[in-house]
C-alpha positions as CSV (number, residue, x, y, z in Angstrom):
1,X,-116.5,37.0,29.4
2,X,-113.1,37.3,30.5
3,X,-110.5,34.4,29.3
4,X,-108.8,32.2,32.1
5,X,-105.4,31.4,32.3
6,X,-104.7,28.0,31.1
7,X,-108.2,27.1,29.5
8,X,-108.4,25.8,26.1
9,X,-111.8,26.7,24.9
10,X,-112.6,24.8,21.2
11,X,-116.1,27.2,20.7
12,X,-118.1,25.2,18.0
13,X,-121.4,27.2,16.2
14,X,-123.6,26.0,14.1
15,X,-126.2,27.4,11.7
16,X,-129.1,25.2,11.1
17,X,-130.8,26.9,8.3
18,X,-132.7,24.3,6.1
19,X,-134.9,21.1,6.7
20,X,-133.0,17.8,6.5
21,X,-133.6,14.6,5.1
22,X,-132.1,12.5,7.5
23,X,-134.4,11.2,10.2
24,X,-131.9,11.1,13.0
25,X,-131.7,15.1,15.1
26,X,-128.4,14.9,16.4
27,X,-124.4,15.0,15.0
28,X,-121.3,13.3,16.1
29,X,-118.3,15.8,16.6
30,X,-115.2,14.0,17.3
31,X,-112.6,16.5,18.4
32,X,-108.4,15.0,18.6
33,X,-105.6,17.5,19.7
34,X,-102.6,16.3,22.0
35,X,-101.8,19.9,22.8
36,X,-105.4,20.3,24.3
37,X,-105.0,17.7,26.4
38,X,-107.1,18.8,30.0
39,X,-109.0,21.6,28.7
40,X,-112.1,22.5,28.0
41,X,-114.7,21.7,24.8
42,X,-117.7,23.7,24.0
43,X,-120.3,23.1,21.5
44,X,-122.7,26.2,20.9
45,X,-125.6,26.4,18.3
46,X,-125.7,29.7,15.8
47,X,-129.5,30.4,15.8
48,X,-130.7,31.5,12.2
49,X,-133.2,34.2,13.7
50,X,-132.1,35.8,15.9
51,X,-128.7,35.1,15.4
52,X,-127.8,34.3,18.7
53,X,-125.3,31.4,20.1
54,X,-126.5,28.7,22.3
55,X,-124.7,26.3,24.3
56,X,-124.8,22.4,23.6
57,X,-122.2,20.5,24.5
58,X,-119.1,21.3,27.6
59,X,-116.7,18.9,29.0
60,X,-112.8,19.0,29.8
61,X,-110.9,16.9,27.2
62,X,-109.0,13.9,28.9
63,X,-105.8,12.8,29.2
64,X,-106.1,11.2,25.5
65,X,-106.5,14.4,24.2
66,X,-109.9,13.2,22.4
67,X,-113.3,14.9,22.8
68,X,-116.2,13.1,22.1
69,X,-119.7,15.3,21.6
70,X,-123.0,14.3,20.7
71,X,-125.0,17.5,20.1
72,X,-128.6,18.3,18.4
73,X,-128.4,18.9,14.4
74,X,-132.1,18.5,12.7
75,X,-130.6,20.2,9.6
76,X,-127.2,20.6,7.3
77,X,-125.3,23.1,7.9
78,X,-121.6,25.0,9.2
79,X,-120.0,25.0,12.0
80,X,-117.2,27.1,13.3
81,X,-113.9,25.8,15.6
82,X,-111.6,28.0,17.8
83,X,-109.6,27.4,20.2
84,X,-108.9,30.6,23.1
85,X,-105.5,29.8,25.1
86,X,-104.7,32.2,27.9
87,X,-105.6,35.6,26.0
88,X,-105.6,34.6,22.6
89,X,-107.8,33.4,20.0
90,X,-106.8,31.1,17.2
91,X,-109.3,32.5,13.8
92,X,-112.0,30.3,13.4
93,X,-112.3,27.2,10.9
94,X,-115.1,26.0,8.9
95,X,-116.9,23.2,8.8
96,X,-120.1,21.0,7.5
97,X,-122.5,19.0,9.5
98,X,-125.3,17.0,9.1
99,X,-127.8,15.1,11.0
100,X,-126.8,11.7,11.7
101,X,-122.9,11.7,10.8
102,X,-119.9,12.0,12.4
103,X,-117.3,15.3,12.2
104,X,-113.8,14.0,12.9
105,X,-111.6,17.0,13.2
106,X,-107.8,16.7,14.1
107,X,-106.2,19.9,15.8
108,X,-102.1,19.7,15.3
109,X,-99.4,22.3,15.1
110,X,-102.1,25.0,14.0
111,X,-103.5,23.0,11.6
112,X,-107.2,21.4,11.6
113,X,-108.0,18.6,9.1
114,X,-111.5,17.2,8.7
115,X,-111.5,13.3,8.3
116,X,-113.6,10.9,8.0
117,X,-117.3,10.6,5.7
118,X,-116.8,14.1,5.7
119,X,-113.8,15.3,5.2
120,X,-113.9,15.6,1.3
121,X,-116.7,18.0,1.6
122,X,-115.0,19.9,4.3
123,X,-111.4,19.7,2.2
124,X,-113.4,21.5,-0.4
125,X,-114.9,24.0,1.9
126,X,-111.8,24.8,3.3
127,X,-110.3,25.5,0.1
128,X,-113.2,27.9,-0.7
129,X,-113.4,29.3,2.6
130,X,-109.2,30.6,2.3
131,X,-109.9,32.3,-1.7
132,X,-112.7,33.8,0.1
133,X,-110.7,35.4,3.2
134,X,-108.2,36.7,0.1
135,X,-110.7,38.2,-2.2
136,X,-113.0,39.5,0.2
137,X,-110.8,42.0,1.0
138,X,-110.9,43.3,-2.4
139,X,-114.7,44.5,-1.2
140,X,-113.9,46.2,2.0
141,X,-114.8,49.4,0.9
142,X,-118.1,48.5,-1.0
143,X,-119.2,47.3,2.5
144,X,-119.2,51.1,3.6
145,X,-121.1,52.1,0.9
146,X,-117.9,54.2,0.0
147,X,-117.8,52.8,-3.5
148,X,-120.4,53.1,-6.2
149,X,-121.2,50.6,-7.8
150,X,-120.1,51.0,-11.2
151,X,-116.9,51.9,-10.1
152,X,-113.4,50.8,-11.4
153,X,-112.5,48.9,-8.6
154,X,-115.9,47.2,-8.1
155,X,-116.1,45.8,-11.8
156,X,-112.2,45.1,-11.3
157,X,-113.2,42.7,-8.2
158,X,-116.4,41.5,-10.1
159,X,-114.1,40.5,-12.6
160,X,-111.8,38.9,-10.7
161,X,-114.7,37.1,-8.3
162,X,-116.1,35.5,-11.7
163,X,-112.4,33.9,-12.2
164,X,-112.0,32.4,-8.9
165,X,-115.9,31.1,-8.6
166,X,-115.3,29.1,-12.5
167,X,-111.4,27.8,-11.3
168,X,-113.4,26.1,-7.9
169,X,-116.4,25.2,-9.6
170,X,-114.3,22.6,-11.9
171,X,-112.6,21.0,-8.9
172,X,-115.9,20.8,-7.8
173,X,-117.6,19.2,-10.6
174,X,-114.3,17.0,-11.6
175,X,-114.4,15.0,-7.7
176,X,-116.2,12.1,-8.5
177,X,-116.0,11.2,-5.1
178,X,-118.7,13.8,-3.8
179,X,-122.4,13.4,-3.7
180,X,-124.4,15.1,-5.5
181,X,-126.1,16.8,-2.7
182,X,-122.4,18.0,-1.2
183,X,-121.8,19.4,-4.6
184,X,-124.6,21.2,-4.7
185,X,-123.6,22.4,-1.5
186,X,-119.6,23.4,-2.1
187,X,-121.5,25.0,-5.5
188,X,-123.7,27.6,-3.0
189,X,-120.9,28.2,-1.0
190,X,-119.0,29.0,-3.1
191,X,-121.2,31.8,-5.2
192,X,-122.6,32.6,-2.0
193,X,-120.1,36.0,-1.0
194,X,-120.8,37.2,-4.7
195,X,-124.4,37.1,-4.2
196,X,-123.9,38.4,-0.6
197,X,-121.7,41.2,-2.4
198,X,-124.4,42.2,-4.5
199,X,-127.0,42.2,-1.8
200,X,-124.8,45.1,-0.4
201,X,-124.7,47.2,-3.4
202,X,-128.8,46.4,-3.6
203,X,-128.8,47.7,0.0
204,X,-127.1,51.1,-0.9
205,X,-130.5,51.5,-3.1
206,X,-132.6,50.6,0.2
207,X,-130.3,53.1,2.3
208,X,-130.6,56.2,0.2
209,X,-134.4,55.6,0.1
210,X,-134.3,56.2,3.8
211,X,-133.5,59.5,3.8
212,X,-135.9,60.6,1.1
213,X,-138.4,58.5,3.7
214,X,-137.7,61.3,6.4
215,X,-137.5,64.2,3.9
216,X,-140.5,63.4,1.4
217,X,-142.7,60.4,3.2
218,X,-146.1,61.0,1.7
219,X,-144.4,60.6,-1.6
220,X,-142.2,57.6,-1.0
221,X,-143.6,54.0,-1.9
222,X,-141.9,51.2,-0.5
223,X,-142.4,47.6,-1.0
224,X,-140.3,44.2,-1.4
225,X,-141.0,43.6,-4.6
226,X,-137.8,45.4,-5.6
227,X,-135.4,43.3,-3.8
228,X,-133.9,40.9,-7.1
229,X,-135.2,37.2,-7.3
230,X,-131.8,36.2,-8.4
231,X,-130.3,36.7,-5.0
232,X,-132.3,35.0,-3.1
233,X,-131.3,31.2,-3.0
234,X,-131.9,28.4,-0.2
235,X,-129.1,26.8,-0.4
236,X,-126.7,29.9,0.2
237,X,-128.2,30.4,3.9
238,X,-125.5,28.2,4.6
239,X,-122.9,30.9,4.0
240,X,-122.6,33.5,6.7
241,X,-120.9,36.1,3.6
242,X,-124.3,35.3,2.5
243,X,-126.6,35.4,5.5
244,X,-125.4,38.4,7.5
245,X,-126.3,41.2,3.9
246,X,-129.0,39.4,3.5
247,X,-130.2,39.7,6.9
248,X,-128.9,43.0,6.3
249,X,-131.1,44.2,3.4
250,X,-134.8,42.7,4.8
251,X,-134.0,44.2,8.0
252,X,-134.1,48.0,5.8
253,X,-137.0,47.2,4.0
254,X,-138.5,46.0,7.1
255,X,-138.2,48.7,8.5
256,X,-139.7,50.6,5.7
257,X,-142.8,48.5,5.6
258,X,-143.4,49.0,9.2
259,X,-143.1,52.8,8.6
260,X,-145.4,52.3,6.2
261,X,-147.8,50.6,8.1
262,X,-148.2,52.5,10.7
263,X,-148.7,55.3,8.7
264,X,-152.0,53.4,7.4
265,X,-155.9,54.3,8.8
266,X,-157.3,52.1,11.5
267,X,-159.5,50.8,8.5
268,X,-157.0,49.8,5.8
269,X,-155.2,48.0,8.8
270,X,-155.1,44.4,9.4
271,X,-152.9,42.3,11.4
272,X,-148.8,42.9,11.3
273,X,-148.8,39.0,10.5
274,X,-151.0,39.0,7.3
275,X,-149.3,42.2,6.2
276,X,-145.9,41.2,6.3
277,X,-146.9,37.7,5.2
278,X,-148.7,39.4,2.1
279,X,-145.5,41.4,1.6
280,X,-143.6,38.3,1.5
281,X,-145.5,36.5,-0.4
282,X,-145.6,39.4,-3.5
283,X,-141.9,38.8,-4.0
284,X,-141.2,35.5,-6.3
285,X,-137.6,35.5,-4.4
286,X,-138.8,35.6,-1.0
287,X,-142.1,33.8,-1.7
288,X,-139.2,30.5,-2.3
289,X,-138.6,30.5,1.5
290,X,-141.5,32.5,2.9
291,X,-141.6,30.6,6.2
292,X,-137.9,32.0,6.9
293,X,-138.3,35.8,5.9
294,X,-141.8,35.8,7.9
295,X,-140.0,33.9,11.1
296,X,-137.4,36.9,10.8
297,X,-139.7,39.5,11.0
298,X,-141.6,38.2,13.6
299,X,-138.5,37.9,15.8
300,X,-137.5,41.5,14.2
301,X,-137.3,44.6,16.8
302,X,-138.8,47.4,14.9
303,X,-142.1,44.8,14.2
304,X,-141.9,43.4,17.9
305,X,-142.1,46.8,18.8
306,X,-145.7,47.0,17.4
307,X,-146.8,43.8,19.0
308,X,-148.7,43.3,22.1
309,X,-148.1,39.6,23.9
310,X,-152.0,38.6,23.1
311,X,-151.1,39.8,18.7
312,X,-147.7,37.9,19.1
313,X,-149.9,35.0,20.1
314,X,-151.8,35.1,17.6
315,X,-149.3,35.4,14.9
316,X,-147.3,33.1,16.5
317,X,-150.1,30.6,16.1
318,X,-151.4,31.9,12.3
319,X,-147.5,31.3,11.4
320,X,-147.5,27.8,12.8
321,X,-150.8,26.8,11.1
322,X,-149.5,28.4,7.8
323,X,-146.0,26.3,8.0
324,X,-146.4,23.5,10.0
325,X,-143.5,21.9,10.4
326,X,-141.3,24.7,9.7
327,X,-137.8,24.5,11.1
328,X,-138.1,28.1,12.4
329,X,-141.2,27.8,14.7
330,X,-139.3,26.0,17.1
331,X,-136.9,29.6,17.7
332,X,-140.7,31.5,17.4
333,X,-141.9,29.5,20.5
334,X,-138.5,29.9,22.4
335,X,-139.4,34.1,22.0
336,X,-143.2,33.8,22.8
337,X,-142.0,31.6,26.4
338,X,-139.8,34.5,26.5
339,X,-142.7,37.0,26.3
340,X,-145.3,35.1,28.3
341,X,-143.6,36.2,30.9
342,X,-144.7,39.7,30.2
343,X,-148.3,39.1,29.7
344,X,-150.7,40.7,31.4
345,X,-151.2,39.3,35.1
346,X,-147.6,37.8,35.3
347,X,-145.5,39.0,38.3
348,X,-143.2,42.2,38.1
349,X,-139.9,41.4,37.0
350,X,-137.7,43.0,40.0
351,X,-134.7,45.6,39.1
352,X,-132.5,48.1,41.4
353,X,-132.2,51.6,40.9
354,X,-129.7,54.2,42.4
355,X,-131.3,57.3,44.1
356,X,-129.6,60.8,43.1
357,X,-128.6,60.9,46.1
358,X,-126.8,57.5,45.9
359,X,-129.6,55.4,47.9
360,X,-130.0,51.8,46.5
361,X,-133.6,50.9,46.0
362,X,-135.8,48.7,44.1
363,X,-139.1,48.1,42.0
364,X,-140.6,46.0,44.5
365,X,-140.2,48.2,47.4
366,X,-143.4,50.2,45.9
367,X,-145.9,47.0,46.0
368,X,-149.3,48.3,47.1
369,X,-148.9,51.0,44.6
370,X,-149.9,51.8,40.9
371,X,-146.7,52.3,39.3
372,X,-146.1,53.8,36.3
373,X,-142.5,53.5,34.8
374,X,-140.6,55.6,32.4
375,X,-137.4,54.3,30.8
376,X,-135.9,57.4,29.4
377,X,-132.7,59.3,29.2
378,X,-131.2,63.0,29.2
379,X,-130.2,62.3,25.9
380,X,-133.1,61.2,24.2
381,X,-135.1,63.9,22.3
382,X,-138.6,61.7,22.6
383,X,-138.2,61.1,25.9
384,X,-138.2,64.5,27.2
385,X,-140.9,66.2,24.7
386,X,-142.8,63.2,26.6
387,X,-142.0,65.1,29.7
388,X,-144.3,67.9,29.2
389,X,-147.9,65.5,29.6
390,X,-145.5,63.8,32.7
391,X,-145.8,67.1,34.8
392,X,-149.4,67.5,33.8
393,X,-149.9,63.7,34.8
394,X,-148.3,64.4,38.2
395,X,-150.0,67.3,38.8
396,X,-153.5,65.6,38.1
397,X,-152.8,62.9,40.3
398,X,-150.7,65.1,42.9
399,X,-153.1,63.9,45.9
400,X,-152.5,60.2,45.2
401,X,-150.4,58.1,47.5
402,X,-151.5,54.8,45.5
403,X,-150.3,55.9,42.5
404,X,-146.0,56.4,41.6
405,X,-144.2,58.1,38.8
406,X,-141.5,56.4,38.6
407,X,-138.4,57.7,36.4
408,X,-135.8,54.6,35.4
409,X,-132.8,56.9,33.5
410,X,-130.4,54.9,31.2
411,X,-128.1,57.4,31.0
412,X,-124.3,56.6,31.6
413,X,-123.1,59.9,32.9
414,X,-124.6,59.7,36.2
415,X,-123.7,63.7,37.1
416,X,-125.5,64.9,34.1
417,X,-128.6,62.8,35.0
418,X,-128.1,65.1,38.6
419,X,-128.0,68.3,36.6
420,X,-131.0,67.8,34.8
421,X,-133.1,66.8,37.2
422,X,-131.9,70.0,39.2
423,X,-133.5,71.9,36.5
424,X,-136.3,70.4,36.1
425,X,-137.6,70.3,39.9
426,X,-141.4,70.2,38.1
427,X,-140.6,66.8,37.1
428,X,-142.0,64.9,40.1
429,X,-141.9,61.2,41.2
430,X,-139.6,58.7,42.2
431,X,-136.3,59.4,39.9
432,X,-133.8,56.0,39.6
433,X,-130.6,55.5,37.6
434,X,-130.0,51.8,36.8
435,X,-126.7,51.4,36.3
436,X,-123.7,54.1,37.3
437,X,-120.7,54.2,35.2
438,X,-118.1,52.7,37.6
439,X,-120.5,49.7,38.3
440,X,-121.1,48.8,34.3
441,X,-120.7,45.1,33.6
442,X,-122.6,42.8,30.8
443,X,-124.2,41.1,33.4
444,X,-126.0,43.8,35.8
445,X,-126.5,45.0,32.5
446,X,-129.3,42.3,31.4
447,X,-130.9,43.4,34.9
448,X,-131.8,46.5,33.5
449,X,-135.5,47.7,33.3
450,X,-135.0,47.8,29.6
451,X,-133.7,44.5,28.9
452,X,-135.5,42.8,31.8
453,X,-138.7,44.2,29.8
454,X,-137.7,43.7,26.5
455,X,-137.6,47.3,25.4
456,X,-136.3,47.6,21.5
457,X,-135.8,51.5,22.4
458,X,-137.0,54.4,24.8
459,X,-139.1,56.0,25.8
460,X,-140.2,52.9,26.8
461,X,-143.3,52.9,29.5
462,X,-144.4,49.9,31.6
463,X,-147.0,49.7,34.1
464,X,-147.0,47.5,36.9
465,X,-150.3,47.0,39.4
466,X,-150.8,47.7,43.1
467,X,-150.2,43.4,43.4
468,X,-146.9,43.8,41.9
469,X,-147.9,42.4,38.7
470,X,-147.6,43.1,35.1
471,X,-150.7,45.2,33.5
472,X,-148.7,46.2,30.3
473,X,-145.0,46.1,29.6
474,X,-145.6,48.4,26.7
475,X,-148.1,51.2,28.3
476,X,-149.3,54.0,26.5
477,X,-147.6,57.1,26.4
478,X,-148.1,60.6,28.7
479,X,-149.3,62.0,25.7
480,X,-152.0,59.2,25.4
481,X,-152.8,58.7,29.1
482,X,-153.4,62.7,29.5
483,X,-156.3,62.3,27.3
484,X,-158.5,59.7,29.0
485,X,-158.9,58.4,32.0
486,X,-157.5,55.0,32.2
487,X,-155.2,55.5,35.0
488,X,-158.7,56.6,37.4
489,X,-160.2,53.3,36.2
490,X,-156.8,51.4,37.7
491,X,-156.8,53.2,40.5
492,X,-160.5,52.2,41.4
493,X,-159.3,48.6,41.3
């Protein structure tokens, strides 16, 4: 989104990670800056799983200069305050939250203060939050794997790590004035970028194994049993230094179970949900916060990937029966409204195309016909050994008017997407490409076939009946459908 001139935008997030103890579900943010005075003030929410922002809270600051936001907090947790003038960004600040209190923040001559109930807590936070900007950069490296582990400078910056967490933990401990609970708090916060830290050196462990995956799979075992107990901790889900490696790590081995099973016999199979939930559940670390690793997954690409709308039902519902309450089913039922729009039966979601010969055209301009789409692109190596069972498709069902191969390319370079169809002239059908270069923008972007139909890669094939309406969003493959005849069954209808 490009900045406008003369907008002050304060861009609050918050990460609401953990269940609360106070009864109320909303905060207090009072916001004061004379220089701000006319301008905008936006509240957004940092989702914990899928990591996405959400707006809460917008309204122009009056002539006080004060802001005053109520906004929805059913958990403790951090927010973050910037402030965009013109083109440029102040770096965002820090702070704590928690249901049912009030955040007084004062904005003056570059300098925020927290006041108020909470402005010890945040004092502290802000103290741990500026050593951590200092020593972090004493990692850089280790984050692109370009330092082993029991290297020089690694121990050097363990070492060093050690001596700033012990110098804050005694102005922790020696503030009588802070709750025991905050304490507890400023404590995971502030060991939370060395255990972050260390879930990237675990990663590197993770990341090799990949490779050997693709070179020796039959040999490879892979499980999460291996990832440490001693760096998982609730409390530290408060840190982003914390969140984003660990996020980091269970997404690898994620994607290593799902390798896995797939590679399993019909037989030894059962649901995705009871074998990632059993996975879960066999690490002691992640078995301490099961509700939030199985929520990840579920919301997790390369598993979504595997999940038709009636299993992600079903294990949408199996995870809400298994954790009711959990704060994380609320972000699972946001996803399955988002898929239910997919399901079977639902109406095609419409998208424009550009002929190669530069004619606009759409989806729906083909209602009254089977259509079968293929999301592909010239430089995707699947896609095209997919194109092979294509041409026999459209060969079989030459004679059909009722029935349309439809080819949605993704490619960027709209001339190469001409040249290769020019040599391959065997590839028949109705040949789109959704966005040329010169037109790009975010927003035509999310029109796409492959975000409007949640693809997590391509190929991706979707198949849409003679009504206009959805009959899978994730259809089989050429390769499959040249084996069988579901498509004459369709066609019947």
């Amino acid at each position: 989104m490009r900045p406008l001139k003369n907008l002050i935008r304060i861009t609050v997030c918050l990460i609401s990670l953990a269940a609360s103890s106070f009864a109320q579900d909303h905060a207090d943010v009072h916001f004061s800056c004379i220089q701000c005075t006319g301008h905008e003030l936006r509240v957004e929410a940092y989702t914990p799983i899928r990591s996405k922002p959400v707006l809460l809270f917008s309204e122009k600051i009056g002539d006080s200069g004060i802001a005053a936001a109520r906004i929805p907090v059913d958990s403790s947790g951090l927010i973050w305050m910037s402030v965009v003038k013109g083109d440029t960004t102040t770096k965002p600040e820090v702070f704590y939250i928690e249901p049912g209190a009030m955040l007084e923040v004062e904005l003056a001559d570059s300098t925020w203060n927290a006041k108020g109930a909470l402005g010890r807590m945040n004092r502290h936070l802000a103290r741990i939050q500026g050593v951590d900007k200092e020593r972090n950069v004493v990692f850089r490296d280790s984050y692109g794997f370009t330092k082993a582990m029991d290297s020089v400078e690694i121990k050097t910056a363990v070492s060093q790590l050690k001596t700033y967490q012990e110098e804050i933990r005694a102005e922790i401990d020696s503030d009588s004035l802070l709750s025991q609970k905050h304490k507890n708090l400023l404590h995971a916060a502030n060991f939370a970028p060395a255990k972050g830290f260390q879930l990237f050196l675990d990663l590197q462990k993770v990341y090799s194994r990949q490779y050997q995956l693709v070179e020796n799979a039959d040999t490879v075992h892979v499980s999460l049993t291996d990832l440490p107990e001693h760096l998982i901790d609730k409390n530290m889900l408060l840190s982003v230094r914390y969140i984003i490696p660990l996020t980091m790590n269970f997404s690898f081995r994620l994607m290593e179970l799902m390798y896995q099973y797939q590679k399993q016999s019909l037989h030894e199979k059962s649901s995705i949900y009871e074998y990632l939930k059993g996975k879960i559940l066999e690490n002691t670390g992640l078995a301490t916060l099961p509700d939030y690793f199985l929520a990840r997954s579920l919301a997790y690409g390369s598993v979504l990937e595997h999940m038709t709308y009636e299993e992600l039902e079903n294990a949408y519902r199996s995870f809400k029966a298994d954790y009711p309450g959990s704060p994380f089913q609320k972000e699972l039922d946001e996803i399955l409204d988002e898929y239910a729009t997919l399901k079977p039966g639902a109406i095609a979601k419409d998208f424009e195309m550009v002929s190669p010969e530069g004619q606009k055209f759409r989806l729906s301009d083909f209602k009254g016909k089977l259509v079968y789409i293929d999301v592909w692109a010239t430089w995707c190596v699947p896609c095209r050994e997919e194109f092979k069972f294509s041409k026999a498709l459209s060969t079989r069902y030459a004679g059909r008017e009722d029935l349309i191969f439809m080819y949605v390319s993704m490619d960027n370079d709209a001339e190469v997407w001409r040249r290769f169809l020019q040599g391959n002239p065997d590839l028949k059908g109705v040949h789109g490409l959704q966005q040329a270069p010169e037109d790009f923008d975010p927003e035509a972007e999310k029109k796409t076939a492959f975000h409007l139909y949640k693809a997590t890669g391509i190929p991706h094939y979707i198949l849409i009946d003679k009504n206009g309406n959805i009959i899978a969003y994730k259809a089989k493959r050429p390769s499959e459908l040249v084996k069988s005849d579901y498509l004459d069954e369709l066609l019947q209808r």
